[in-house]
N, C-alpha and C positions, 0 to 999 in steps of 0.2 A: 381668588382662592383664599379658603380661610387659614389662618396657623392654626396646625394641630398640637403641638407639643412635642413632648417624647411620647413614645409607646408606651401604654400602660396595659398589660397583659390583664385577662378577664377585667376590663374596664364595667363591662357591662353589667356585673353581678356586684362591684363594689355598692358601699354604701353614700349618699350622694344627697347632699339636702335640695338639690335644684335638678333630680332626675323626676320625670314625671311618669306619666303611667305609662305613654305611650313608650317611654325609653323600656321600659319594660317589659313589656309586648312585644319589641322587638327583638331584646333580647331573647326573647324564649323563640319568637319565630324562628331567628337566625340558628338556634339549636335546635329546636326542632328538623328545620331545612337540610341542617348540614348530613344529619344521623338520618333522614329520610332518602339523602341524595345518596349516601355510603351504601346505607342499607337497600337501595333500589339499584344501585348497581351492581354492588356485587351480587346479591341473588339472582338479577336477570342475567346476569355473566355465569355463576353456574350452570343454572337451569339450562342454558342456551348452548352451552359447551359440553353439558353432559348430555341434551339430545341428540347435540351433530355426532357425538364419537361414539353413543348405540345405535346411530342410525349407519354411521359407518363401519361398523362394527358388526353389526347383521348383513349388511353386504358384502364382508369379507366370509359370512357362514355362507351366504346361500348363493351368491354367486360363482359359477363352476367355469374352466377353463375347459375348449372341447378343440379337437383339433379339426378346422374345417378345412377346403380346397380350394383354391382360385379359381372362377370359371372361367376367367377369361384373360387375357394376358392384362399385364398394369404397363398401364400408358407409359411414355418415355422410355429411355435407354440406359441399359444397366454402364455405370462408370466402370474406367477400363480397365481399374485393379479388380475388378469382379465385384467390388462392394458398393454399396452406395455410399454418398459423402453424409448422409444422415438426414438425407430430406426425401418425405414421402408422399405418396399418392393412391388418392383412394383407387377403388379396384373391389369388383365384384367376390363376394365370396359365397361357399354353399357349405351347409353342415347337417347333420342330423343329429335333430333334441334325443331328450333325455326318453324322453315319451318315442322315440322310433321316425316321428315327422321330419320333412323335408324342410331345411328353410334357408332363407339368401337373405343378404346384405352387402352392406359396404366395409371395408375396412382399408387402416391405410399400411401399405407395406411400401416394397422400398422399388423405386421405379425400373419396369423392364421387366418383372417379374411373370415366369411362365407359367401358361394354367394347369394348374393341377399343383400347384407350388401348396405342401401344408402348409396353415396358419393359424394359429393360436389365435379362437375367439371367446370371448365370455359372453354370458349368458345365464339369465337370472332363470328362478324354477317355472318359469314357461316354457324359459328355450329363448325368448328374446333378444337380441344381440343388446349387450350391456358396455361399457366402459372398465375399464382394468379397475378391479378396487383399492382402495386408498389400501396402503398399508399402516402398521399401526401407528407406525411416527409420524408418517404424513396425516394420520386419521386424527393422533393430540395435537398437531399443528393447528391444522384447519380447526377443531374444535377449539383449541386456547383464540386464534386470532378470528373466529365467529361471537366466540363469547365475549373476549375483552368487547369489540365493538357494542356487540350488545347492551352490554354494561354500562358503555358510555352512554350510548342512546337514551337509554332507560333513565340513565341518571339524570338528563339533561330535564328531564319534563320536574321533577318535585324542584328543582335547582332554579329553573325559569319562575314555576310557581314565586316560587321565595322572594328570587326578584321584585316579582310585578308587585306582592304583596309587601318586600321593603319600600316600594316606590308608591306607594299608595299610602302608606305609614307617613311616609317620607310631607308628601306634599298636605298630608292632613296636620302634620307638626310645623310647618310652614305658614300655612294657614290659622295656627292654633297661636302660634308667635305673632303675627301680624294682628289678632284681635286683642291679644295682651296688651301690646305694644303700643295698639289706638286707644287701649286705655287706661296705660299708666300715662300716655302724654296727656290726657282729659285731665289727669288727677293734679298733674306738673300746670296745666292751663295753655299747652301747646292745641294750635289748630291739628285737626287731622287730617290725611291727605292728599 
């Protein structure tokens, strides 16, 4: 491991009689990378968070609550304070859309339940039996921890880039030192390698 010294902040942009070009080019890559990684996160973090909370957000317009019927009793037995302990089971249910039509599903209520029991189902503008929609803090939840990921994801690719392209930098100034090196020892009258 080599000594580095102390820290010398913007190192890279100092002036330097023994920086060469390639310290250069790196330097700008490294800033380039960093404001490409920023910048490719966070806009794929907005963009990605402001889809999920119109997408959730239009499901909370058009999605309707209708009150359907059990057709059939719900498996198990109702617990003996009359309530259930908060665990449920699916169980046939019937309703009529918006349009007048007949339609069945599943849904889950609380076990023991008798048919003809209403039940609150949702149902997008077909009539389709849908899932309860996000409300709205649940809908900026989901969208901030869809987008943050996002963000990261997104950032990860110009950030890898960088890498490979420090590291290719890297082993070209390695290379560039070693030709040096074989021939200031020429000049000294040392053998090479």
């Amino acid at each position: 491991m080599a000594f580095r010294g102390p820290k010398v902040w913007l190192w890279r942009w100092r002036r330097n009689p023994l920086k060469r070009r390639a310290d250069v080019v790196e330097s700008w890559v490294v800033l380039g990378v960093w404001a490409l990684t920023v910048l490719a996160g966070v806009l794929a973090g907005l963009a990605t968070a402001g889809s999920v909370e119109h997408g959730l957000a239009r499901e909370r317009i058009e999605w309707r609550p209708l009150v359907g019927r059990l057709s059939e009793q719900a498996p198990g037995k109702v617990a003996a304070s009359g309530s259930s302990s908060g665990d449920q089971v699916w169980a046939k249910v019937g309703w009529t859309g918006p349009d007048g039509s007949a339609h069945t599903g599943q849904v889950r209520v609380g076990p023991g339940s008798a048919a003809g029991t209403p039940v609150t189902v949702w149902t997008d503008r077909r009539g389709r039996l849908v899932t309860e929609p996000a409300t709205a803090a649940q809908a900026r939840l989901r969208a901030s921890l869809v987008g943050g990921l996002a963000g990261v994801v997104a950032a990860t690719f110009p950030f890898t880039g960088g890498r490979f392209v420090r590291g290719r930098l890297e082993r070209r100034r390695v290379a560039q030192w070693d030709t040096d090196w074989a021939r200031f020892d020429a000049l000294w009258g040392r053998p090479t390698g």
